[in-house]
C-alpha positions as CSV (number, residue, x, y, z in Angstrom):
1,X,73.4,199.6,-23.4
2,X,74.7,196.0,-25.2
3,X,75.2,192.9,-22.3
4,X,75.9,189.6,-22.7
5,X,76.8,187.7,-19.8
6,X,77.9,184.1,-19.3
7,X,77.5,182.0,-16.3
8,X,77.8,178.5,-15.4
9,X,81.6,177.4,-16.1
10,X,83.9,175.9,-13.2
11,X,85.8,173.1,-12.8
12,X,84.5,169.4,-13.5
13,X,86.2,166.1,-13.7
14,X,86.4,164.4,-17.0
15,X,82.8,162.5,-17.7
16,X,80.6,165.2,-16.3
17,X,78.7,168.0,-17.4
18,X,78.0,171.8,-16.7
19,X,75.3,173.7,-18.1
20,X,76.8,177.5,-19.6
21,X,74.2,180.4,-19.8
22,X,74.4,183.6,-21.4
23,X,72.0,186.3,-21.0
24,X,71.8,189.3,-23.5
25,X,69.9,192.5,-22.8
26,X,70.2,195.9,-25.3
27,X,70.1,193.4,-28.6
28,X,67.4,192.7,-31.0
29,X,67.8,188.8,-29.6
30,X,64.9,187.5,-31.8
31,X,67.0,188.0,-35.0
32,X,70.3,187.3,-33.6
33,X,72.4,184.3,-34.5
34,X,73.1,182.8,-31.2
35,X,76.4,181.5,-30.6
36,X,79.0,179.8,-28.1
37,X,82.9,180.0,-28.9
38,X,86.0,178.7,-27.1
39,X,89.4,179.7,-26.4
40,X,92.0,177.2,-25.4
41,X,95.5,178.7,-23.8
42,X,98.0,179.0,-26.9
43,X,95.0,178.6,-29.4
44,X,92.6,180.2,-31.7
45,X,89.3,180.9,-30.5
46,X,86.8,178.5,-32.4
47,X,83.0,177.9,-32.7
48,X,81.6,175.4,-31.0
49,X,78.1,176.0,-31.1
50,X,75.3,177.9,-33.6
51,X,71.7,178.3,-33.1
52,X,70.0,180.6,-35.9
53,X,66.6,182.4,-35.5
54,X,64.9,179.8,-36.4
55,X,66.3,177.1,-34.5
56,X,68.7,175.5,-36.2
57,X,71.5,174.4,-34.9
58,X,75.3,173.5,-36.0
59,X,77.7,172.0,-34.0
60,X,82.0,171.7,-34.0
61,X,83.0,167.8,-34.9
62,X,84.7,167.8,-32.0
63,X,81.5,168.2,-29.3
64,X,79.0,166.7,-31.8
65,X,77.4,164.5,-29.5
66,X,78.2,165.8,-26.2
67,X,77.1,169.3,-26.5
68,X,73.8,170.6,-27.1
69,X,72.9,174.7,-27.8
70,X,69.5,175.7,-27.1
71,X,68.1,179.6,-27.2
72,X,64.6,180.9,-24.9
73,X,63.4,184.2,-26.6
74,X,61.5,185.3,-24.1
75,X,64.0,185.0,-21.5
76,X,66.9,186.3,-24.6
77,X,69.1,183.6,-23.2
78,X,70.8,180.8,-25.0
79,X,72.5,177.9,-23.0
80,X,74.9,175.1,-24.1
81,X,74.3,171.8,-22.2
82,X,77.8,170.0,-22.2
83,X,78.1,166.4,-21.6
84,X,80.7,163.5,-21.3
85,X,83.2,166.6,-20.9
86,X,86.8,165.9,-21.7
87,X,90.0,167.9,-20.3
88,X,90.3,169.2,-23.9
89,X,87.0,170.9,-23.8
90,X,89.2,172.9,-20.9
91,X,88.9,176.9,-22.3
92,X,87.2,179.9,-21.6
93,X,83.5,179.9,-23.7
94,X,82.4,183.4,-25.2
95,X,78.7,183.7,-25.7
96,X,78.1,185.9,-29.0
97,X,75.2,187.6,-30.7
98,X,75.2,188.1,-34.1
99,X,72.5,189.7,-36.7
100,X,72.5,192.4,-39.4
101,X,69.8,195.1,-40.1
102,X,69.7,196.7,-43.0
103,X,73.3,197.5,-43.8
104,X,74.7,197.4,-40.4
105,X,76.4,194.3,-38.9
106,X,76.0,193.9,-35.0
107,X,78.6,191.5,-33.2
108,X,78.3,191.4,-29.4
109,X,80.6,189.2,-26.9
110,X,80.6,188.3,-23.6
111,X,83.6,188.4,-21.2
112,X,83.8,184.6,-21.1
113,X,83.5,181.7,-18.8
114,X,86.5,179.4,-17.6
115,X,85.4,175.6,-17.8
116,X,88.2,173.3,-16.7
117,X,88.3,170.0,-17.0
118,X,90.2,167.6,-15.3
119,X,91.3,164.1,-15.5
């Protein structure tokens, strides 16, 4: 059975930081693109954060800077350290796994984590 679980959002004032987890248990997590997404109220849900198999990592213009992704495969967790927060950062973050073997595409989500940040 797929889980992927976030932890770690709450309330903050603008200028701090929160650290999001996201654990993932019944995936093949050593091939899996890991990746955090947000969803503001009234908008579309957008990627904020990438880290491949290898390590690479890609990052939104809008958190370049402030954010940073990081994966543990022995743990199958992936985190986003977010920094120098700003009340638009304000959403609810979706961890997501994503990998394909052979001709079959796997796309997991979390339920998501409120971060709110206020002036």
């Amino acid at each position: 059975q797929v889980q992927v679980q976030e932890s770690g959002g709450g309330l903050v004032q603008a200028g701090g930081s929160l650290r999001l987890s996201c654990a993932a248990s019944g995936v093949i997590f050593s091939i899996a693109s890991m990746n955090w997404y947000r969803q503001a109220p009234g908008k579309q849900r957008e990627l904020v954060a990438k880290v491949t198999t290898a390590g690479s990592t890609n990052y939104a213009d809008s958190v370049k800077g402030r954010f940073t992704i990081s994966r543990d495969n022995a743990k199958n967790s992936v985190y986003l350290q977010m920094n120098s927060l700003k009340p638009e950062d304000t959403a609810v973050y979706y961890c997501n796994a994503y990998y394909r073997l052979f001709t079959k595409t796997y796309d997991y989500w979390g339920q998501g984590t409120q971060v709110t940040v206020s002036l």
